[in-house]
C-alpha positions, -999 to +999 in steps of 0.1 A: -037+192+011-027+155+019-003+138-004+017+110-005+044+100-022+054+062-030+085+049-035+106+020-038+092-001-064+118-017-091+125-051-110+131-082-087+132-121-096+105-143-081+113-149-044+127-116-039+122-087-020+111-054-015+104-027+005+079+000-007+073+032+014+052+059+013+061+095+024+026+118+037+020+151+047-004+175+050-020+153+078-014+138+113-005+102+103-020+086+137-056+101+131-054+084+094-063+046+084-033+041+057-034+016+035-018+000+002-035-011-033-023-023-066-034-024-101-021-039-129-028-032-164-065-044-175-074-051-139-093-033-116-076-017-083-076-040-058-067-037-022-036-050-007-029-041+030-043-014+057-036-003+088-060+008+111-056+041+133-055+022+164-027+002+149-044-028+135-038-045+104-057-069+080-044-086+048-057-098+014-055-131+016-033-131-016-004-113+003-012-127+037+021-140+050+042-125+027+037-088+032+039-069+061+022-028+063+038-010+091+041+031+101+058+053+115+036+078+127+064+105+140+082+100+108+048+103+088+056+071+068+041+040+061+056+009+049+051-023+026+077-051+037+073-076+007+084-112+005+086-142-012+075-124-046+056-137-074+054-129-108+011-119-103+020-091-078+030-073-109+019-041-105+015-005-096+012+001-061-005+028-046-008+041-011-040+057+006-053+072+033-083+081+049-103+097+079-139+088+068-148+059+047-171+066+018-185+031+013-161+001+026-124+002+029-116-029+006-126-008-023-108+016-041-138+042-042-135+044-002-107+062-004-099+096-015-064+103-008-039+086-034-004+086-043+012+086-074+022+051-072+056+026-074+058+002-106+068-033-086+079-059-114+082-094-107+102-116-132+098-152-132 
């Protein structure tokens, strides 16, 4: 019943920008913790970004400072504002969402709602 659908990802230099989003429905988007993963090839699914139902937000400490998750819960649309890129956050992204973790939210296996994911390519 839920998807989501990412969008948004493409080829920018290092230093660039870019501004992923990612389109849900078949849910309420305020009653959802929403966040943002990425995997690249030969590397495990690690997370990126989440927002919090109450609004909240927490970082990987990889990203922190550089990206920015936001929503728009009347829109049903959540958002990945990223900056200052480097060539290691080369990767698929993926959005998620969840109601009720099923072990803790930094891993992938938490979640159980996915997108289909964005290809975000850095070049140096």
């Amino acid at each position: 019943q839920v998807q989501l659908v990412e969008s948004g990802g493409g080829l920018v230099q290092a230093g660039g920008s870019l501004r992923l989003s990612c389109a849900a429905s078949g849910l309420i988007l305020r009653t959802y913790v929403m966040a943002w993963f990425r995997q690249a090839p030969g590397k495990e699914r690690e997370f990126v970004t989440i927002t919090w139902s109450g609004g909240s937000t927490s970082y990987a400490d990889s990203v922190k400072g550089r990206f920015t998750i936001s929503r728009d819960n009347a829109k049903n649309r959540v958002y990945l504002q990223m900056n200052s890129l480097k060539p290691e956050d080369t990767a698929v992204y993926y959005c998620a969402a969840e109601r009720s973790f099923v072990g803790s939210y930094y891993t992938s296996a938490a979640w159980r709602n996915w997108g289909q994911g964005t290809q975000v390519t850095v070049s140096s």
